[in-house]
C-alpha positions in Angstrom: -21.2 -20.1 24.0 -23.5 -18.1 22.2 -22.9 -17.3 18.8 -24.0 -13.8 16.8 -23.7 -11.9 14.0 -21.3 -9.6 16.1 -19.5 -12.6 17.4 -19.0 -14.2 13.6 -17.3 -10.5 12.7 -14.8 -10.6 15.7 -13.9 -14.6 14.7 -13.2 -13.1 11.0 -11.7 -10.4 12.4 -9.5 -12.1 15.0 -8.1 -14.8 12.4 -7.3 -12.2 10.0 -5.2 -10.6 12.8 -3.8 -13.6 13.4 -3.0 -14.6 9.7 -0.9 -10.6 9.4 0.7 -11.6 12.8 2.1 -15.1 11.5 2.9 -13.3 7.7 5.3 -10.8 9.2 6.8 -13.1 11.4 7.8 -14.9 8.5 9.1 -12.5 6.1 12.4 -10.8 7.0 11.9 -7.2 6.5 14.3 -3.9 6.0 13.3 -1.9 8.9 13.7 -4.4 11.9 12.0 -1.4 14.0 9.0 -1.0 12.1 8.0 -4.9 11.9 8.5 -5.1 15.8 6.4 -2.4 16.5 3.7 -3.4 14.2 4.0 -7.4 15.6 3.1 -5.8 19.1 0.5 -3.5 17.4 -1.3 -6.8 16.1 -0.6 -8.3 19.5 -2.6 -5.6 21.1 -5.4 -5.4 19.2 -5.5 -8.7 18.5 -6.0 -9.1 22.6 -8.3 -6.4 23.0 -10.9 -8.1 20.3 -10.1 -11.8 21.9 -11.7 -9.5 25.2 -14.7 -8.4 22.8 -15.3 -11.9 21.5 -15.2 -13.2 24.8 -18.4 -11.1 25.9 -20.1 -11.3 22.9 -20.2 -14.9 23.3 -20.3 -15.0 27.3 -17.4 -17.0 27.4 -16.2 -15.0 30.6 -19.4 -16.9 32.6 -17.2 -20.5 31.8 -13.2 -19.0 31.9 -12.3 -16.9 34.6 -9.8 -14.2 34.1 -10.2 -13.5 30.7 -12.6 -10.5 30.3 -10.8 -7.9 31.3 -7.8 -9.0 29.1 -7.7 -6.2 26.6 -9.6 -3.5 28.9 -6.0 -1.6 29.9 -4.2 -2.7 26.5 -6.7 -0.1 24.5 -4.3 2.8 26.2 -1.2 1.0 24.8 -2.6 1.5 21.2 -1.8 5.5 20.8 1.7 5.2 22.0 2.6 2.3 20.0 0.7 3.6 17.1 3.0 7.2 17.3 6.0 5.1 17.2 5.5 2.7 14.4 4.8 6.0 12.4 8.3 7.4 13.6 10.0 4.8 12.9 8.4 4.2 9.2 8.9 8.3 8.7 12.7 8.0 10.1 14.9 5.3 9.2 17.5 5.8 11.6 15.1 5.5 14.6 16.1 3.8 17.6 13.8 2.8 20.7 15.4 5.3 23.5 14.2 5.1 27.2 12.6 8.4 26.5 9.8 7.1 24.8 8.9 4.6 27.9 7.3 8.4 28.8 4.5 7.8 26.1 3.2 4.8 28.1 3.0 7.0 31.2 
């Protein structure tokens, strides 16, 4: 592995991500909706800089399968992103199988 200034940012960066993940897992929260969606907000992005760290530090030349990881997640960011904000704005919001159309 080769180690960088870039590299030593997405470490710090990745660990914080991690240490928010395992906080609101932990604390019980008012609007069940809300945590959920920002849990797999944190999951995303949390796998698309694992991918970045894994090229800055040519890890992908040892383990196989792994750069491409967070490649197709960036898309997932906008959708998830809009609904977190709807259901923070609206406090009776409820996941419907109409917004499965803003992953489409």
């Amino acid at each position: 592995m080769f180690f960088n200034l870039w590299s030593i940012l997405l470490i710090a960066f990745i660990s914080q991500c991690l240490f928010l993940f395992v906080s609101l897992l932990i604390k019980s929260a008012g609007n069940q909706n809300a945590r959920l969606l920002l849990l797999f907000l944190l999951a995303i992005i949390f796998c698309v800089q694992f991918s970045n760290f894994s090229e800055a530090t040519y890890l992908y030349r040892t383990v196989h399968g792994i750069t491409n990881l967070g490649r197709g997640m960036v898309l997932l960011l906008g959708p998830v992103l809009y609904l977190y904000t709807l259901s923070v704005i609206y406090a009776d919001f409820k996941f419907r199988y109409i917004h499965l159309l803003h992953f489409v």
